[in-house]
C-alpha positions in Angstrom: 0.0 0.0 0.0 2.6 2.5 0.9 4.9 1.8 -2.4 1.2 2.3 -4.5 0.9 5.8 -2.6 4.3 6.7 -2.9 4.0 6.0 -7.1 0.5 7.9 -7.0 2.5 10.7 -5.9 5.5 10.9 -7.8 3.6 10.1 -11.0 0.7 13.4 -9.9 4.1 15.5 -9.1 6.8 14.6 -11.4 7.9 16.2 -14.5 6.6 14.4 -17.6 9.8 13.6 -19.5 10.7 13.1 -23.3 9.4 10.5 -25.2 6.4 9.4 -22.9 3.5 8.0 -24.6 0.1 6.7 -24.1 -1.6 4.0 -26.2 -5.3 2.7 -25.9 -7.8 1.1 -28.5 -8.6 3.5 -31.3 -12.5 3.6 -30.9 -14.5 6.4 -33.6 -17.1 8.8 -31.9 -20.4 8.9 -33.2 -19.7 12.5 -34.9 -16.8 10.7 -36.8 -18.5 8.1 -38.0 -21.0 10.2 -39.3 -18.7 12.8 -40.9 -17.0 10.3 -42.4 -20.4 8.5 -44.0 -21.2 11.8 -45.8 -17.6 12.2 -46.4 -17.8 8.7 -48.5 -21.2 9.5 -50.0 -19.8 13.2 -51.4 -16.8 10.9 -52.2 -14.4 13.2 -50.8 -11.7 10.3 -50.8 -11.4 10.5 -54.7 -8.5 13.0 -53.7 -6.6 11.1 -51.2 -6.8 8.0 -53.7 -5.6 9.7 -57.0 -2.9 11.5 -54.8 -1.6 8.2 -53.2 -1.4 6.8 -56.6 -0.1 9.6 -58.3 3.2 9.4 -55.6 2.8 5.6 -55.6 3.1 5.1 -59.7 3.8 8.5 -60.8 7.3 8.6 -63.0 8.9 11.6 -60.9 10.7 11.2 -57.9 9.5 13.1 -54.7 11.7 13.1 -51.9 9.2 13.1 -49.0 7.5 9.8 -50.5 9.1 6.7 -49.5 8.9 3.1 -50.7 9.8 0.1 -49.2 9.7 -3.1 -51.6 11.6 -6.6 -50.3 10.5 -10.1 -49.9 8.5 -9.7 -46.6 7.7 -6.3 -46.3 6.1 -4.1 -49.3 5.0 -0.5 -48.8 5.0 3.2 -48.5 4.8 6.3 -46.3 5.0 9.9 -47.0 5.4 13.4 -44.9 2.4 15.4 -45.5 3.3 18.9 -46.7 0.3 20.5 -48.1 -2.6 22.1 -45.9 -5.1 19.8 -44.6 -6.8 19.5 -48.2 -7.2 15.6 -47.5 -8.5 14.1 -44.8 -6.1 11.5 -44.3 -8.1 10.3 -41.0 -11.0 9.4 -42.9 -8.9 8.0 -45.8 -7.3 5.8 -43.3 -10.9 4.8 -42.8 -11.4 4.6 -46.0 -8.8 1.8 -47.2 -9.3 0.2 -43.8 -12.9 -0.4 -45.4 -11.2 -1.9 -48.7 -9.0 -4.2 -47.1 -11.5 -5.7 -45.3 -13.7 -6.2 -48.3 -10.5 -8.6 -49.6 -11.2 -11.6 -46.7 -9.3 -9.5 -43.9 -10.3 -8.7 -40.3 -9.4 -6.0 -38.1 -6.9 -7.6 -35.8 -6.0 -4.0 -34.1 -6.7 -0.5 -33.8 -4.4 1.1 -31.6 -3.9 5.1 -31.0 -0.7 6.5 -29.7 -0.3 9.8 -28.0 3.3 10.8 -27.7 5.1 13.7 -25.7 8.6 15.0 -26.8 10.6 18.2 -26.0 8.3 20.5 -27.5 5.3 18.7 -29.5 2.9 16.1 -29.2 2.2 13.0 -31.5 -0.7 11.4 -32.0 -0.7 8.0 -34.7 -3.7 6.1 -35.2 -3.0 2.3 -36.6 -4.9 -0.7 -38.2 -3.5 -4.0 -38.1 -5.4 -6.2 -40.2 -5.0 -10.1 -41.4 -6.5 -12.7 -43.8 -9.5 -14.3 -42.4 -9.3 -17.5 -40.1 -10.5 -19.6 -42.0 -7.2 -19.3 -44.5 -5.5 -20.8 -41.6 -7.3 -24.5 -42.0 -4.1 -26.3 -44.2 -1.1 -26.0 -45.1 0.7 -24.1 -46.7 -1.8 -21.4 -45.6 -3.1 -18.6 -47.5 -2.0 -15.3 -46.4 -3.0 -13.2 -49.4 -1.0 -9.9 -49.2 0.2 -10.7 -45.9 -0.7 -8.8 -42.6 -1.7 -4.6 -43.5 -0.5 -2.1 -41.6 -1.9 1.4 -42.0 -0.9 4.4 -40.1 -1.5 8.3 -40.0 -0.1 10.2 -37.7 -0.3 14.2 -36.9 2.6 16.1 -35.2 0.7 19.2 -33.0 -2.4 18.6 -34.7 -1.6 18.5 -38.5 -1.6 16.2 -40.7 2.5 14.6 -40.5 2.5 11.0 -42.1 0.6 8.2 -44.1 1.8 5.1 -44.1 0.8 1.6 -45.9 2.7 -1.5 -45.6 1.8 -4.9 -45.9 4.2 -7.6 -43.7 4.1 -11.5 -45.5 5.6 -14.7 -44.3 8.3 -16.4 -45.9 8.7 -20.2 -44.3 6.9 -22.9 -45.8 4.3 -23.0 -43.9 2.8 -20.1 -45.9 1.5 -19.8 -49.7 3.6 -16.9 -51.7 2.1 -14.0 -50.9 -0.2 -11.8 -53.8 1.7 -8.9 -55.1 1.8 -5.9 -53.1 0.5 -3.7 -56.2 -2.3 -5.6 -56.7 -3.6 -4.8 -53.8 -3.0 -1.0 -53.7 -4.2 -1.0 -57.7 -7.6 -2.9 -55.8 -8.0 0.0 -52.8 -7.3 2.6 -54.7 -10.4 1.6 -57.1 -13.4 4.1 -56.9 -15.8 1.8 -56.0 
C-alpha cells in the first residue's frame, strides 16, 4: 500500500519527461463516424486515392514519399506537406474499409499519443490479417500478408501516411499476392 501511494504521488508531481507516450484502442465517436459517411457518400476520398497513386506510380521522384519493396515487407509512407486538403483520417478509414472487403479482419486498432521536448504526436493504426478460415491447411493462404496502415499528426496537423503490408516467408505459408495488386484494388473508386 505504501509503495502504491508513494507512485501515485510521484507520478501526480513529477515532470513528464521526453518521449512518454500513451496508447489505448482506437475507438471512432459517433460525430466521426458520421462525418466520415457523408464524407464517402460526397466521395471526398477520390482526392486522397488519386494523390496516393499519383506518388505511388507517378514517373517523378518526390523526396518526401518513401517506398519500401523486399520479400516480406512491401509499402510506402510519406510526410504530408500540403494544408489539410485531405483528410487523411477518414482515408485511413477509407482503405481500412477496402482491405476488409479482400477476406481481412481488423486484428488491431491502436492510438498512440506521444510527448517529446516540445510537440505532441498522435498515430492512429490498423493492423489487419487474412480471415481465419485461411489458416485450416497447409501451406496457408496469407493473401498480401498482414496490412499495416498508419497516420499520424505532429501538433495537430496532418504529418504522415503510411501503408505496408508484412508476408511470411517459411513454408508453412502460400507466396504472398503482389503488393501492387492490392494498392491497384484499394485505390479503385468503387
Amino acid at each position: 500500500m505504501y509503495k502504491g501511494f508513494n507512485d501515485l504521488v510521484r507520478n501526480i508531481f513529477s515532470e513528464r519527461t521526453s518521449g512518454e507516450f500513451e496508447r489505448r484502442k482506437l475507438v471512432r465517436s459517433e460525430r466521426y463516424s458520421k462525418e466520415f459517411e457523408i464524407w464517402k457518400e460526397e466521395k471526398n476520398y477520390k482526392a486522397a486515392l488519386q494523390k496516393i497513386e499519383h506518388l505511388y506510380f507517378g514517373s517523378f521522384q518526390n523526396p518526401n514519399f518513401f517506398v519500401s519493396s523486399n520479400p516480406s515487407s512491401n509499402g510506402f509512407y510519406f510526410l504530408i506537406q500540403e494544408s489539410q486538403s485531405v483528410n487523411y483520417s477518414f482515408t485511413m478509414d477509407y482503405l481500412k474499409e477496402q482491405v476488409l472487403k479482400r477476406e481481412y479482419i481488423l486484428n488491431r486498432a491502436v492510438e498512440l499519443f506521444k510527448e517529446q521536448r516540445e510537440s505532441v504526436s498522435r498515430v492512429h493504426q490498423y493492423y489487419l490479417k487474412p480471415r481465419l478460415k485461411f489458416r485450416h491447411e497447409l501451406p496457408y493462404e496469407q493473401l498480401y500478408g498482414n496490412v499495416f496502415l498508419e497516420y499520424a499528426e505532429k501538433d495537430n496537423r496532418p504529418f504522415y501516411f503510411k501503408l505496408q503490408a508484412n508476408t511470411y516467408s517459411d513454408r508453412n505459408y502460400k507466396l504472398p499476392k503482389p503488393f501492387v495488386e492490392l494498392l491497384e484494388g484499394i485505390l479503385k473508386d468503387e
